[in-house]
C-alpha positions as CSV (number, residue, x, y, z in Angstrom):
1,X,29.2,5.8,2.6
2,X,27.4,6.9,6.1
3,X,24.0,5.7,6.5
4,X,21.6,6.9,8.8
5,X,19.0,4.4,9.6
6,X,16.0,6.5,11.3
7,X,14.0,4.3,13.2
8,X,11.9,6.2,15.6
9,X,9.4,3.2,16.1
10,X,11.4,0.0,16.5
11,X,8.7,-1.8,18.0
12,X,6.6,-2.1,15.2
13,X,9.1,-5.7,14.9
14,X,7.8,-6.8,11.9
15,X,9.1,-3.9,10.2
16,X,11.9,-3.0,11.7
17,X,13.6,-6.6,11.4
18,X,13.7,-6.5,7.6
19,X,14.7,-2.6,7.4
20,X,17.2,-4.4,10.4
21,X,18.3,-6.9,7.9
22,X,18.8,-4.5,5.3
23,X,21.2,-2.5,7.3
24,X,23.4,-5.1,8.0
25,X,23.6,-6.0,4.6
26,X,24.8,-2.7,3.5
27,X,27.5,-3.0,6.4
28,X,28.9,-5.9,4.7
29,X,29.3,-3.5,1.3
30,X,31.3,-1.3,3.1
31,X,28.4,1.6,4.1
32,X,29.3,3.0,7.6
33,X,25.5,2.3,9.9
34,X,24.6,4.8,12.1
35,X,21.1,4.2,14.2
36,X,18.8,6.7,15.5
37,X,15.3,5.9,17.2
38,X,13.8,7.6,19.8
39,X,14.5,6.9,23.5
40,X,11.0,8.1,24.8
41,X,11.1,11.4,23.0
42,X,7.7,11.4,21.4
43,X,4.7,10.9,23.8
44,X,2.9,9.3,21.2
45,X,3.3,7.4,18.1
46,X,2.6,4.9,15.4
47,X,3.5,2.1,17.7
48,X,0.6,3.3,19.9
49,X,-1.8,3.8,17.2
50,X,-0.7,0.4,16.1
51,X,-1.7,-1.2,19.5
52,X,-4.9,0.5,19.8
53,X,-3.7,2.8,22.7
54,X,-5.5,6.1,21.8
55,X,-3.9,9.6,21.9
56,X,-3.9,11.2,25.8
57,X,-3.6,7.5,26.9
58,X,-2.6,6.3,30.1
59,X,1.0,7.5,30.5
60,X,1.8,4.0,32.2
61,X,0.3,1.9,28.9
62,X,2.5,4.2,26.7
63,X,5.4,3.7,28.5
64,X,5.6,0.5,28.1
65,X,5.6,0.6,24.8
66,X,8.1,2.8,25.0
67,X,10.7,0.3,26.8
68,X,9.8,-1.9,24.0
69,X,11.0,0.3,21.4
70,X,13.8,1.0,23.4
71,X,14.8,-2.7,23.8
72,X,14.0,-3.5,20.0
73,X,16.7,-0.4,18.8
74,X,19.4,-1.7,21.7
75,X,18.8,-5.1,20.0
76,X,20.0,-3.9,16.9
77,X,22.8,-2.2,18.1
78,X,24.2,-5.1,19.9
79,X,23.9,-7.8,17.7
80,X,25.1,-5.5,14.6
81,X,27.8,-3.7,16.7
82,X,25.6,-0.4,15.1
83,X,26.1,2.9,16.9
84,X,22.8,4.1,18.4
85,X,21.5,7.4,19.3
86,X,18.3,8.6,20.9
87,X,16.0,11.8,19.8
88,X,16.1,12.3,23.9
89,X,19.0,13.3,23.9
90,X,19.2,15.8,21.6
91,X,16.4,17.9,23.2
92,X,16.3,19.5,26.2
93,X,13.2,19.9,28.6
94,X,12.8,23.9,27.6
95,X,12.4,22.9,23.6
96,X,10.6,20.3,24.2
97,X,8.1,22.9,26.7
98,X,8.3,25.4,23.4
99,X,7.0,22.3,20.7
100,X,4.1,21.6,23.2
101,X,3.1,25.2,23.7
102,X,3.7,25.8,19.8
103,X,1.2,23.2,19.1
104,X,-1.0,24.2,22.0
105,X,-1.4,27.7,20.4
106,X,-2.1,26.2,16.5
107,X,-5.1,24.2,18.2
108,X,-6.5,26.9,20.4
109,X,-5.5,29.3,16.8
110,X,-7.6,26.4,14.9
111,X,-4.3,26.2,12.6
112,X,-3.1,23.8,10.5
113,X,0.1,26.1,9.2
114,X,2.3,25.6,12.0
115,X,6.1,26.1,10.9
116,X,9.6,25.9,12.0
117,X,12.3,25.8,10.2
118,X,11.0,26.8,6.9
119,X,8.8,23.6,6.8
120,X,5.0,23.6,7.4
121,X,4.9,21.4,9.7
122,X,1.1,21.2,10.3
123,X,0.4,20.5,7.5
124,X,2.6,17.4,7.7
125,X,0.7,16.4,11.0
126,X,-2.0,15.8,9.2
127,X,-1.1,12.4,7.7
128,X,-1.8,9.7,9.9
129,X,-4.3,12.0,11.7
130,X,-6.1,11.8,8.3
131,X,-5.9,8.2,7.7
132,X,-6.8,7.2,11.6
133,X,-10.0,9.0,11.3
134,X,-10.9,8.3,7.6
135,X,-11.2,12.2,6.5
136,X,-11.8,13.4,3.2
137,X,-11.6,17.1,4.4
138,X,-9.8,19.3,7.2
139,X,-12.9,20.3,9.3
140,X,-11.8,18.9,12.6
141,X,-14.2,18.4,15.4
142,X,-12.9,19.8,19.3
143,X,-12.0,16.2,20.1
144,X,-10.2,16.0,16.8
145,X,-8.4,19.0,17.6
146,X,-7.0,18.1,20.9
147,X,-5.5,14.5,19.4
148,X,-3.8,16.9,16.2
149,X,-2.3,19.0,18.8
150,X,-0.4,16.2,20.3
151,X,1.0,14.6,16.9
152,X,1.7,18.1,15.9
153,X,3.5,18.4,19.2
154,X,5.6,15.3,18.7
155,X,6.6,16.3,15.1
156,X,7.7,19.5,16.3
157,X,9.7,17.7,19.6
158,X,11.0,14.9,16.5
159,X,12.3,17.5,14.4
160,X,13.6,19.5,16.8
161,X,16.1,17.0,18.1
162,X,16.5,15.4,14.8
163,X,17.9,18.9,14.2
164,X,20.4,19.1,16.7
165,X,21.7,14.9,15.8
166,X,21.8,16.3,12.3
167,X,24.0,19.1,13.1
168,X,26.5,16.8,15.3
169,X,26.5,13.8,12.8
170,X,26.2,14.3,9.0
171,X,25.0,11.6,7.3
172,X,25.5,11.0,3.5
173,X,22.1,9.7,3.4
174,X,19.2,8.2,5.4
175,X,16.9,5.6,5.2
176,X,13.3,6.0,6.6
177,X,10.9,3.3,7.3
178,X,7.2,5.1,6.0
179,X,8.6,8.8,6.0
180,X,5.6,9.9,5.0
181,X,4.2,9.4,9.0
182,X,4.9,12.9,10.6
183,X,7.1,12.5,13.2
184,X,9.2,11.0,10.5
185,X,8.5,12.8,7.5
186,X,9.1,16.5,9.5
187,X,12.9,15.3,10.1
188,X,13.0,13.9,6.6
189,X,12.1,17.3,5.3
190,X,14.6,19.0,6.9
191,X,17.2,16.6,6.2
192,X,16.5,17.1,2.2
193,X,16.6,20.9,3.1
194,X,20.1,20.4,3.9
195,X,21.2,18.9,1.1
196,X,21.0,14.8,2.8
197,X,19.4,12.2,0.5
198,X,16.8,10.3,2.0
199,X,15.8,6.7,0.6
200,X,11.9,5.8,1.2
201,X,11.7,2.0,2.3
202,X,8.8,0.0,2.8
203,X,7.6,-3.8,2.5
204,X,6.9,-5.0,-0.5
205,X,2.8,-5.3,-1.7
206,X,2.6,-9.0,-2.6
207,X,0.9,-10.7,0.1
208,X,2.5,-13.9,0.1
209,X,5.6,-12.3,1.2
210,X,5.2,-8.8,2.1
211,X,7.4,-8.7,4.8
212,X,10.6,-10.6,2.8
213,X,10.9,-8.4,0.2
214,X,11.2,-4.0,0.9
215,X,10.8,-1.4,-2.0
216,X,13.1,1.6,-2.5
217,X,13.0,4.6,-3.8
218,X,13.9,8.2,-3.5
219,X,11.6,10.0,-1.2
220,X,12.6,13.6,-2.7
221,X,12.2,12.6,-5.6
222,X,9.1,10.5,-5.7
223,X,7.5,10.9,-2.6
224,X,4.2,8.5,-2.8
225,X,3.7,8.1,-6.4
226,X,4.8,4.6,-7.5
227,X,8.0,4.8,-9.6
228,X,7.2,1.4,-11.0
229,X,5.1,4.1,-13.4
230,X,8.1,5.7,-14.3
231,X,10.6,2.9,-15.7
232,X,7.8,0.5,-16.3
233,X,7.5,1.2,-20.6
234,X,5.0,-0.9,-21.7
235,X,4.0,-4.4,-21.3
236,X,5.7,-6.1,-23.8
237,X,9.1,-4.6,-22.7
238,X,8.3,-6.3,-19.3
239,X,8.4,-10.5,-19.9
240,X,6.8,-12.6,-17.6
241,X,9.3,-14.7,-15.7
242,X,8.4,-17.7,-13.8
243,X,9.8,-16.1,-10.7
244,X,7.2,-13.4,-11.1
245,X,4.2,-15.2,-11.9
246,X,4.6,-17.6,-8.5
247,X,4.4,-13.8,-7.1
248,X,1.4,-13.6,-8.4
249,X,-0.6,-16.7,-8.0
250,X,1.1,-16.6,-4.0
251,X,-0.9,-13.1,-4.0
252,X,-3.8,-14.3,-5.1
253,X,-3.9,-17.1,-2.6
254,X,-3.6,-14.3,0.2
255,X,-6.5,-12.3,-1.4
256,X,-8.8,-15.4,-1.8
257,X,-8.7,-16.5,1.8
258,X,-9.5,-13.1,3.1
259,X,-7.8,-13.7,6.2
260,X,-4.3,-11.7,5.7
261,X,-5.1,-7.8,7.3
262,X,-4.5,-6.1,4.2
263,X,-7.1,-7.9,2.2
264,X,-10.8,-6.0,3.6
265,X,-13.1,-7.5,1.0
266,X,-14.5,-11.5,2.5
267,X,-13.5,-14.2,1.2
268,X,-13.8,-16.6,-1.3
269,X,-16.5,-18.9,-0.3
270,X,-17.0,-20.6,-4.0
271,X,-20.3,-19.5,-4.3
272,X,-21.8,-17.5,-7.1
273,X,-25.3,-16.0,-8.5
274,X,-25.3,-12.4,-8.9
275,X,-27.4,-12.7,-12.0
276,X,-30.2,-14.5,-10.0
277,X,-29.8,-12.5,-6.3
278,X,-30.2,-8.8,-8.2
279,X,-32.6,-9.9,-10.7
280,X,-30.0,-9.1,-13.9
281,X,-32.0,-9.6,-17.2
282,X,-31.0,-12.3,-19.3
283,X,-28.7,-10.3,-22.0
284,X,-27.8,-7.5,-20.0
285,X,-24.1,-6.9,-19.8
286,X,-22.5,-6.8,-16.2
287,X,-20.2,-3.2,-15.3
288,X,-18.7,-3.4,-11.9
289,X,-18.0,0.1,-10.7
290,X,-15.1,-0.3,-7.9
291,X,-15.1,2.8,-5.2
292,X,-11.7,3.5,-3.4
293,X,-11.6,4.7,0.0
294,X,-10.3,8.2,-0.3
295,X,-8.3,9.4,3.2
296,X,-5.0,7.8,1.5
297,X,-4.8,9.7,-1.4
298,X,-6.3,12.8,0.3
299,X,-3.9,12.2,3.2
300,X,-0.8,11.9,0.5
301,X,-1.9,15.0,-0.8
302,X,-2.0,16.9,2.0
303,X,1.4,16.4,2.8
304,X,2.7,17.0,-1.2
305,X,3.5,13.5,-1.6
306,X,0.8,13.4,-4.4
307,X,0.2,15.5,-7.0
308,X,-3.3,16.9,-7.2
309,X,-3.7,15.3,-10.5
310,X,-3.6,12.0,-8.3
311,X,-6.9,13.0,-6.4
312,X,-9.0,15.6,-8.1
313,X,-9.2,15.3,-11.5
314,X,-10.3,17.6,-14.5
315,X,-12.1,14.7,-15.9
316,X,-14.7,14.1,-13.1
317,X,-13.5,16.2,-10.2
318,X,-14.3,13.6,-7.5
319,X,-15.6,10.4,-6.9
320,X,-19.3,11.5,-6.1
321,X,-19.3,13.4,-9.3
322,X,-17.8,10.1,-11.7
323,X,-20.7,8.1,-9.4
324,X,-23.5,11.0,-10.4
325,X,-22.7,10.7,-14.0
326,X,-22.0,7.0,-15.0
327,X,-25.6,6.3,-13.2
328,X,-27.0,9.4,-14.9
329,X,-25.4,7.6,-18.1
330,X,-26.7,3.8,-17.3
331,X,-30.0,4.7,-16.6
332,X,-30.3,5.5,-20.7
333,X,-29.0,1.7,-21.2
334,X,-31.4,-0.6,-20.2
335,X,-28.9,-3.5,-21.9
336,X,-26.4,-2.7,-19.4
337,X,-26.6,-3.6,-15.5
338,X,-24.1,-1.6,-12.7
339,X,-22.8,-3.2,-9.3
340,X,-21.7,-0.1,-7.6
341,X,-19.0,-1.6,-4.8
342,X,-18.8,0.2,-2.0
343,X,-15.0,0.1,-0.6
344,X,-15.4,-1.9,2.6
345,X,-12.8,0.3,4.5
346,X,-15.8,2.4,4.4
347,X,-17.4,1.3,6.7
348,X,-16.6,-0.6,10.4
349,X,-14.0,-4.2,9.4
350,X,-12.3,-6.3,10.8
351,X,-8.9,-3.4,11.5
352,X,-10.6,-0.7,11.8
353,X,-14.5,-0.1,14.0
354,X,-15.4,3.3,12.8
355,X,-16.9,4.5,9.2
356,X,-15.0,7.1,7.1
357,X,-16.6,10.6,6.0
358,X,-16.4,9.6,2.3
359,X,-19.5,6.9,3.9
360,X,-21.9,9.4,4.8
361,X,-21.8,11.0,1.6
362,X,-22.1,8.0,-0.4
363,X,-25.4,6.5,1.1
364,X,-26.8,10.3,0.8
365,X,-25.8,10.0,-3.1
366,X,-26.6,6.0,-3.6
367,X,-29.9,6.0,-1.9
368,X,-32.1,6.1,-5.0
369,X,-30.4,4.9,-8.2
370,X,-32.0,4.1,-11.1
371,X,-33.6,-0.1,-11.6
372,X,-30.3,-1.5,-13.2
373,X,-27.9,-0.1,-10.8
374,X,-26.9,-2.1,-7.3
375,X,-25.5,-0.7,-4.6
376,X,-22.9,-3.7,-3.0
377,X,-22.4,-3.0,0.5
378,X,-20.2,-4.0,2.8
379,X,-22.4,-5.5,4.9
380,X,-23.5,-7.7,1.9
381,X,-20.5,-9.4,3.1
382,X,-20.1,-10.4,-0.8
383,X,-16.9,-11.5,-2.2
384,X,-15.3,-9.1,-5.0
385,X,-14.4,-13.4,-7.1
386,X,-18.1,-13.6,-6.7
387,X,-19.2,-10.4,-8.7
388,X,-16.1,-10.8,-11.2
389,X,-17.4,-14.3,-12.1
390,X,-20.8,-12.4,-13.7
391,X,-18.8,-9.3,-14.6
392,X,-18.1,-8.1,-18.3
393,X,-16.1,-5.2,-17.7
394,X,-14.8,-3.3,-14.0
395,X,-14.9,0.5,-14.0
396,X,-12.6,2.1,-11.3
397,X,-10.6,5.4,-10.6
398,X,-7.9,4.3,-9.2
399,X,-9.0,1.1,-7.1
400,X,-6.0,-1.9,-7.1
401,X,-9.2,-4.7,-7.4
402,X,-8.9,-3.4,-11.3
403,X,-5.6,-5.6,-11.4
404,X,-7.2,-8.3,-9.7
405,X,-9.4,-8.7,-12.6
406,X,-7.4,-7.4,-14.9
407,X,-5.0,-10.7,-14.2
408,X,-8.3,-12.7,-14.6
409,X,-8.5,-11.2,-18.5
410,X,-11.8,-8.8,-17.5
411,X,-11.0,-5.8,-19.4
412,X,-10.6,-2.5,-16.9
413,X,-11.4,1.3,-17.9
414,X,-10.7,4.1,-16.0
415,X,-12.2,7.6,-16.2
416,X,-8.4,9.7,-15.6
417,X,-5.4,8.5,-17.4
418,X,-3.7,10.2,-14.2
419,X,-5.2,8.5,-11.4
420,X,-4.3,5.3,-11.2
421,X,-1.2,3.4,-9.8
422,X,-0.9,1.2,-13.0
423,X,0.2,2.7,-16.5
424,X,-2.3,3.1,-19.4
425,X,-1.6,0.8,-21.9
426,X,-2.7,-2.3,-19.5
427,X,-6.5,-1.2,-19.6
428,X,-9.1,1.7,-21.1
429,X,-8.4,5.1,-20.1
430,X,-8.5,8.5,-21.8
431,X,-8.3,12.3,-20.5
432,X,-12.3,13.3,-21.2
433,X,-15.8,12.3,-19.7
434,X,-16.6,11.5,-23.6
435,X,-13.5,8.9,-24.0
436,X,-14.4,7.3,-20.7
437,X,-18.2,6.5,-22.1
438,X,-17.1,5.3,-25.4
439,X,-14.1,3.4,-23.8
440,X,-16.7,1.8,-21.7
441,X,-18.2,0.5,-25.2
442,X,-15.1,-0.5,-26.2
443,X,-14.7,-2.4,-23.4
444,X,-17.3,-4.6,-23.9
445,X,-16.9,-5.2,-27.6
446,X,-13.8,-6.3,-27.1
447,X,-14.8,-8.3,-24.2
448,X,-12.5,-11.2,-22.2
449,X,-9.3,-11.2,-23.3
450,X,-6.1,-13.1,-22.6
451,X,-4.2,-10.0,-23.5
452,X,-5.8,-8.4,-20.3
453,X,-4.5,-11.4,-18.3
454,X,-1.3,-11.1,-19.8
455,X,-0.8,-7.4,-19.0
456,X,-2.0,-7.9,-15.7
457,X,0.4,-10.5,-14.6
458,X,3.4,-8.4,-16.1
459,X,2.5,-5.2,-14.4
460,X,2.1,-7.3,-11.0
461,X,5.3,-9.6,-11.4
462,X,7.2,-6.1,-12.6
463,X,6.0,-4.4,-9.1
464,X,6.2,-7.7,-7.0
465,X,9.6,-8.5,-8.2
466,X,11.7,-5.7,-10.2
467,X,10.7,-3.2,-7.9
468,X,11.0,-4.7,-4.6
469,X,14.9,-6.5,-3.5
470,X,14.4,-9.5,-1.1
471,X,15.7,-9.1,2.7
472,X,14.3,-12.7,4.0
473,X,13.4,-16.0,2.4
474,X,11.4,-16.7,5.8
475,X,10.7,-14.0,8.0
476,X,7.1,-13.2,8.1
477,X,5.9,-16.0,6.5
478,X,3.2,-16.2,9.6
479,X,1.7,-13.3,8.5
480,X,0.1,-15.4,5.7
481,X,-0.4,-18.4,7.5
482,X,2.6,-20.1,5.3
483,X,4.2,-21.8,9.1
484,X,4.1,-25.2,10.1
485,X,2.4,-26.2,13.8
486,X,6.4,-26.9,15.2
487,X,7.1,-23.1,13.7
488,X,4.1,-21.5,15.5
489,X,5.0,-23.1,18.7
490,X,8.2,-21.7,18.8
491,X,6.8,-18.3,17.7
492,X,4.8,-18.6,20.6
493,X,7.6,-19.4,22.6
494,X,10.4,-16.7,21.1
495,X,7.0,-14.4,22.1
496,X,7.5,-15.2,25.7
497,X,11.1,-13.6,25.6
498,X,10.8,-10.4,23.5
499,X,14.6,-9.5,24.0
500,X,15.5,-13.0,22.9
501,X,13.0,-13.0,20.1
502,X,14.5,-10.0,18.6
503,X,18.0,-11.2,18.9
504,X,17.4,-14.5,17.3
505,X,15.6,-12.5,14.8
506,X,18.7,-10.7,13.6
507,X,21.1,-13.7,13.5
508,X,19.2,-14.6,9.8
509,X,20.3,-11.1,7.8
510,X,22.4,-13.3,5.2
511,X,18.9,-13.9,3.0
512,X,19.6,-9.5,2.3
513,X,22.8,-9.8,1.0
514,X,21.9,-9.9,-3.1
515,X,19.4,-7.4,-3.0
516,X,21.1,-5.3,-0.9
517,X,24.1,-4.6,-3.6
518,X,20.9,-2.6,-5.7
519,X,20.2,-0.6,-2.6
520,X,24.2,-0.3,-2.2
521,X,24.1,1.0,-6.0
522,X,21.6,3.5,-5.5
523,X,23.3,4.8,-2.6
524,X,26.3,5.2,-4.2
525,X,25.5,6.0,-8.1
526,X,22.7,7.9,-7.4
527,X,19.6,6.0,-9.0
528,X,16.3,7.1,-7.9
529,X,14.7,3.4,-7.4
530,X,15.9,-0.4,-8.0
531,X,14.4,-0.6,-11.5
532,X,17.3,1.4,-12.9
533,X,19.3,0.0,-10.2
534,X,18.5,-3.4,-11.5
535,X,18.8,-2.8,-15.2
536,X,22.2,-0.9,-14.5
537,X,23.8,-4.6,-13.3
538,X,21.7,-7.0,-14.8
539,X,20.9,-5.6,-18.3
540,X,17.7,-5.0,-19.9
541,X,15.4,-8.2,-19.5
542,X,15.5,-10.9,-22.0
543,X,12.7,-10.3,-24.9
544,X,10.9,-13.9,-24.4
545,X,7.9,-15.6,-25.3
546,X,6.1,-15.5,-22.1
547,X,2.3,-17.0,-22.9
548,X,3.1,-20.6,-21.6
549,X,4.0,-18.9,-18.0
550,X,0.9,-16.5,-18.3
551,X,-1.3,-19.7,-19.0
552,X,0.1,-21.7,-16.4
553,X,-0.1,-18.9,-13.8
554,X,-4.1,-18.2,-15.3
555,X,-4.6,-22.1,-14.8
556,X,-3.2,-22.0,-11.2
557,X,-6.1,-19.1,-10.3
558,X,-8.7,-20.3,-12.1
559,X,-8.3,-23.6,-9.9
560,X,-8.2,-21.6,-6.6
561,X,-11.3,-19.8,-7.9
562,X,-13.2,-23.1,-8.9
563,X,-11.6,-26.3,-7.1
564,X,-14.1,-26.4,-4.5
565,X,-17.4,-25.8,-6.5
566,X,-16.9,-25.7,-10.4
567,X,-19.4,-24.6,-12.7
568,X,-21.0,-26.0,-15.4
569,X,-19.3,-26.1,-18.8
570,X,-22.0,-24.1,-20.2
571,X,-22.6,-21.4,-17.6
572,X,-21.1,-17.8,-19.4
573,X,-18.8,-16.4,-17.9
574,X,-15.4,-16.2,-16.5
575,X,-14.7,-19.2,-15.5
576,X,-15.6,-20.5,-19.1
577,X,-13.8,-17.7,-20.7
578,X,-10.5,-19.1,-19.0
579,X,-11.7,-22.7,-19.8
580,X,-11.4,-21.7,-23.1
581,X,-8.2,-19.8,-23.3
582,X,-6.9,-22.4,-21.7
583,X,-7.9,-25.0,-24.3
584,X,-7.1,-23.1,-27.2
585,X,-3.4,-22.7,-25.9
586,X,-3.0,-26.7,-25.4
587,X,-3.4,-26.4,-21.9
588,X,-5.8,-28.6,-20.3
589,X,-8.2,-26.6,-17.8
């Protein structure tokens, strides 16, 4: 089968080696590789954004980038033997003149509808512009409107010549690195328009490994709404294997030190005392309420690669109105006590030195709450173990630190069945604001459980290993610190030469070669993701007992969480809830 590989922004390395990896991969199943990047089309970029050069920047800073991408696609090319083409030259200076002015009139039009070729391309543009500035609406300031104009510029100039390579070479399908980013997603668009199927990759969400390992999917088909949701079942169709719960525990790892990127809350220091810092009465039970930033999902939406269900929902409408009405609701139960946590993406961190709209709002709407509700800020600086040790139940919309407690056994509800990223029958969740409050109470009847834990590990192992297909056993690895001193220094070294770093990268695409025959299967029997993919050549998974593997995984994070500072044996709580679990399962804590 042809392949197109579409890889506008080859520099971003860390990427594009794995997506490089899987390429070659597929070449050695017989798919004919074709490679298209960019060649200094686009005058800005998620390379740029990702090495804090801002939009109008000096032409000579983005330039260089530019050469690197270039350099990074020729690597590819000439170690794999790939054909490589360039967006530059499939666009001549005149249609690249017409994109600018096009854009030049939305801004001055204050429009956000541009089309061209039957695709609204505006509102495609809106994507990362959403996400870089943290937006939870589409009022755009003037400065705002002069950096839209030039991404909607360069997803007009992308598509343009994506056009005109599409119309000289036919693919039978492409593969796109993040298509949902503009000047990716407008040429993806069109491709599907014309009858090309376009596989969504990205890297895989466990932490440990993220960059070994990609996910798949159709991007028609699901755009950015996990199909883990789709072939997932229920939990007990889903077995813990001992494969997936070193995923797991090597997650958790990554979470706890707060060091990796990804991970915003702080980390772990071992300490503990909620009860004691915000005066909680003796007896009162302990609801965390876990905020989400909201730009992603709005930003998803946007573009239609969420349903609306996904981010407003006919439960409470929005975030501010679920906040408004749980506290309305707690301030009538003096037994209970509410940590509201504020996302820390929020507000300024450690990627990112700005605050998001969804901020301003919330200290307008937190700054009076009623005596058994705290506000957690981010500038608390409090880690999200330390509140779970005190906590009896975590309310959430949608927030992925539900599964990090969830795995710990603290039962989760959530206030829209539809929300989430994570399938119902794992935690509390209903369709109404009355099934929400009762499940609440449910909740914390039912209390710790090890059948929370177990449905928590499954769900994660299912995503971190049945839905992802491994490209590396070592690459990346120094993005969570898992190197040795003689490994850095040669990293360090290999940095010095980044033609020669890149080439050596590419001599290690063997690792790709068994997960690659799923991709090759859904490529060429049609499967929408690598679940099916998966099942089709492997066979449903065995039905095992799986409770020794959860308890040995549970024992592996309870000794992360409490190594360094245990607590005492009668201290209630989570860390004696596992204690427990763990004793009355023959497994010595």
């Amino acid at each position: 089968m042809e392949v197109l590989f579409f890889t506008p922004h080859a520099a971003l390395w860390p990427h594009t080696a794995p997506e490089a990896y899987l390429a070659r991969a597929l070449a050695e199943y017989g798919h004919e590789i074709r490679y298209l990047s960019c060649g200094k089309a686009q005058s800005y970029c998620s390379v740029m954004t990702a090495r804090r050069i801002p939009a109008g920047g000096a032409a000579e800073t983005r330039h260089r980038v530019c050469s690197d991408c270039t350099a990074a696609a020729a690597a590819i090319a000439r170690v794999y033997r790939f054909p490589l083409d360039m967006l530059i030259d499939f666009i001549s200076a005149e249609e690249r003149a017409a994109c600018e002015a096009t854009a030049a009139r939305a801004v001055a039009a204050r429009s956000l509808d541009t089309t061209s070729m039957g695709l609204n391309i505006g509102r495609i543009a809106l994507y990362e512009f959403t996400l870089t500035h943290k937006k939870m609406s589409t009022d755009l300031t003037e400065t705002q409107w002069e950096e839209y104009g030039i991404i909607l510029a360069n997803a007009l100039v992308s598509l343009t010549a994506f056009a005109a390579h599409l119309r000289k070479h036919r693919p039978q399908a492409i593969v796109a690195f993040s298509p949902q980013y503009s000047n990716i997603n407008s040429c993806m668009q069109h491709a599907i328009k014309q009858g090309v199927r376009v596989l969504f990759i990205e890297s895989g969400t466990n932490l440990s490994h993220r960059l070994g390992t990609m996910r798949v999917w159709d991007w028609k088909v699901h755009k950015l709404v996990n199909p883990a949701l789709t072939y997932w079942g229920s939990s007990s169709d889903n077995p813990l294997t001992a494969e997936a719960a070193a995923s797991v525990t090597g997650h958790f790892r990554q979470l706890l030190t707060g060091s990796h990127f990804a991970v915003f809350s702080a980390p772990y220091a071992g300490t503990r005392g909620i009860r004691e810092r915000w005066g909680i009465k003796p007896g009162q039970r302990v609801l965390l309420l876990t905020l989400s930033s909201y730009d992603e999902a709005y930003a998803a939406l946007l573009i239609g690669a969420f349903p609306e269900q996904k981010v407003f929902s006919d439960v409470f409408r929005t975030q501010a109105d679920w906040l408004r009405a749980t506290i309305q609701w707690a301030a009538s139960r003096p037994d209970l006590f509410v940590v509201i946590r504020v996302h820390p993406r929020d507000f300024p961190n450690k990627r990112e030195s700005f605050r998001s709209e969804q901020s301003y709002m919330l200290e307008d709407l937190l700054a009076d709450t009623p005596s058994n509700v705290h506000v957690n800020w981010p500038g608390e600086n409090v880690s999200l173990y330390e509140l779970l040790e005190d906590t009896d139940a975590v309310l959430t919309g949608w927030s992925v630190t539900a599964m990090e407690a969830l795995v710990l056994g603290i039962p989760v509800v959530t206030y829209d069945a539809r929300l989430p990223s994570y399938p119902p029958d794992i935690m509390y969740t209903g369709r109404s604001a009355d099934e929400y409050f009762d499940n609440i109470d449910r909740a914390l009847s039912d209390g710790w459980r090890l059948e929370n834990a177990v449905n928590g590990f499954r769900w994660l192992g299912y995503n971190f290993v049945t839905c992802t297909t491994p490209v590396s056993q070592t690459f990346g690895r120094q993005e969570s610190r898992q190197i040795s001193y003689i490994g850095r220094l040669w990293m360090r070294i290999k940095g010095r030469f980044p033609q020669l770093d890149n080439s050596i990268d590419l001599l290690n695409w063997r690792d790709a070669l068994p997960g690659a025959q799923f991709v090759s299967d859904m490529l060429e029997r049609g499967y929408d993701a690598l679940p099916p993919a998966k099942r089709a050549r492997l066979g449903n998974p065995a039905t095992t007992d799986d409770l020794a593997t959860v308890m040995a995984g549970l024992k592996e994070l309870h000794d992360m969480l409490n190594a360094s500072a245990p607590l005492p044996d009668d201290k209630p709580g989570l860390s004696r809830n596992i204690r427990r679990a763990l004793a009355n399962n023959g497994v010595a804590p």
